[in-house]
C-alpha positions as CSV (number, residue, x, y, z in Angstrom):
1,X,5.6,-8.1,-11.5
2,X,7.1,-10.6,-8.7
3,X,8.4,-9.6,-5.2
4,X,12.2,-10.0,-4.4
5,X,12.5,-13.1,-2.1
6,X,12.8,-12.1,1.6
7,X,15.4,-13.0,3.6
8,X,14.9,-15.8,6.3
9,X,14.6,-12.8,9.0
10,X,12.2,-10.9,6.9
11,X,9.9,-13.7,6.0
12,X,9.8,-14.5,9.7
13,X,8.6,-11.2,10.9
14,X,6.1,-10.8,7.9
15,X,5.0,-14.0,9.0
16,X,4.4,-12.8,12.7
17,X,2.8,-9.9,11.1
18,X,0.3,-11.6,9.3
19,X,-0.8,-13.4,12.2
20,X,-3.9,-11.6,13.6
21,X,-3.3,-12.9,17.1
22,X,-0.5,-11.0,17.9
23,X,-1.1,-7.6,16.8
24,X,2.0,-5.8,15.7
25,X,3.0,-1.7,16.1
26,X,5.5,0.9,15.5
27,X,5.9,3.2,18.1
28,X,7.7,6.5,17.0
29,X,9.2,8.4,20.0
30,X,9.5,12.1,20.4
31,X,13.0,11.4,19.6
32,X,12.8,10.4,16.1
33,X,12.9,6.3,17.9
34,X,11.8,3.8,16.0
35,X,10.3,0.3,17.8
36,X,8.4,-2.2,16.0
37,X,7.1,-4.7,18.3
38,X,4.3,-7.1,19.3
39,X,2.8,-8.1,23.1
40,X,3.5,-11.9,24.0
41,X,1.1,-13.8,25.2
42,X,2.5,-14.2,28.5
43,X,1.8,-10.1,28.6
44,X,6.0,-9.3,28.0
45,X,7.0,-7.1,24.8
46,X,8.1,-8.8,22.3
47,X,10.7,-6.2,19.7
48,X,11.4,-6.5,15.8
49,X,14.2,-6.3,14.0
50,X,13.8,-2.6,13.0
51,X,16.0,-3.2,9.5
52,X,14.1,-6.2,8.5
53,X,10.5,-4.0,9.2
54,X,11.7,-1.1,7.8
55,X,13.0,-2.9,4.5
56,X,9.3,-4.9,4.4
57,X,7.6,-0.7,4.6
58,X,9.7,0.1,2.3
59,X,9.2,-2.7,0.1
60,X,5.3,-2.3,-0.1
61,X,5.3,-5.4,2.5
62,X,3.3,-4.1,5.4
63,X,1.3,-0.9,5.8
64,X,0.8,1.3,8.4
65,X,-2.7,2.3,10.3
66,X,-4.2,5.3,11.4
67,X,-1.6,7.3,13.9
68,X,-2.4,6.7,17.8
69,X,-0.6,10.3,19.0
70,X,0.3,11.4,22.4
71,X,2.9,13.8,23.9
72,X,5.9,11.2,23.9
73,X,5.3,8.5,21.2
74,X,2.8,8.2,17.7
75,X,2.2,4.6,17.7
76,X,0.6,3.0,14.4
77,X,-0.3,-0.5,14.1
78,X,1.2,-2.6,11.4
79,X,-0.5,-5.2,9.0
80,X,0.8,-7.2,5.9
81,X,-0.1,-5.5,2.6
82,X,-3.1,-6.9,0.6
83,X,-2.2,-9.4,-2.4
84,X,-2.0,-7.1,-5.6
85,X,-1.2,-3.7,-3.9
86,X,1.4,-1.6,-5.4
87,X,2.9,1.4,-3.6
88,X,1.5,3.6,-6.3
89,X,-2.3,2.6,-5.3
90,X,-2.0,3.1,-1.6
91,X,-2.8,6.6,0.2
92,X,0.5,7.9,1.0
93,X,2.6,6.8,3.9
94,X,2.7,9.0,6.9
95,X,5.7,10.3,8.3
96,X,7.3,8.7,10.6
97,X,8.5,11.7,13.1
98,X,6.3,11.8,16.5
């Protein structure tokens, strides 16, 4: 089965995603917030479009990591989905509600 294309946005933020020097999270406020992001190099955040990473989750794109919670935020941390893995053979997705 082949992937839909992604759109130039979408390509560029998997893109950013697979690259292991920037590490890249969604932090899920107490709020119901959603903020996907990464740290620059020169130490300044650095946001994502949350559309375009919300449409790669949804898409089997990138998966979520274990759940970093505290009182205000759950943070996750993000990474591009293995080559060959369907949304049917990964664990289930947590919620996203902090």
């Amino acid at each position: 089965m082949t992937r839909p294309r992604l759109s130039p946005d979408a390509a560029e933020v998997l893109r950013l995603i697979m690259d292991q020097r920037a590490p890249v999270f969604l932090t899920v406020r107490a709020n119901g917030r959603r903020r996907y992001g990464y740290w620059r190099s020169d130490g300044r955040p650095m946001a994502l479009p949350t559309e375009e990473c919300d449409a790669l989750c949804a898409a089997g794109r990138i998966v979520l990591g274990d759940p970093v919670i505290d009182r205000a935020k759950t943070t996750y941390r993000i990474r591009a989905a293995g080559r060959g893995t369907s949304r049917t053979s990964r664990t289930a997705r947590p919620v996203l509600t902090a």
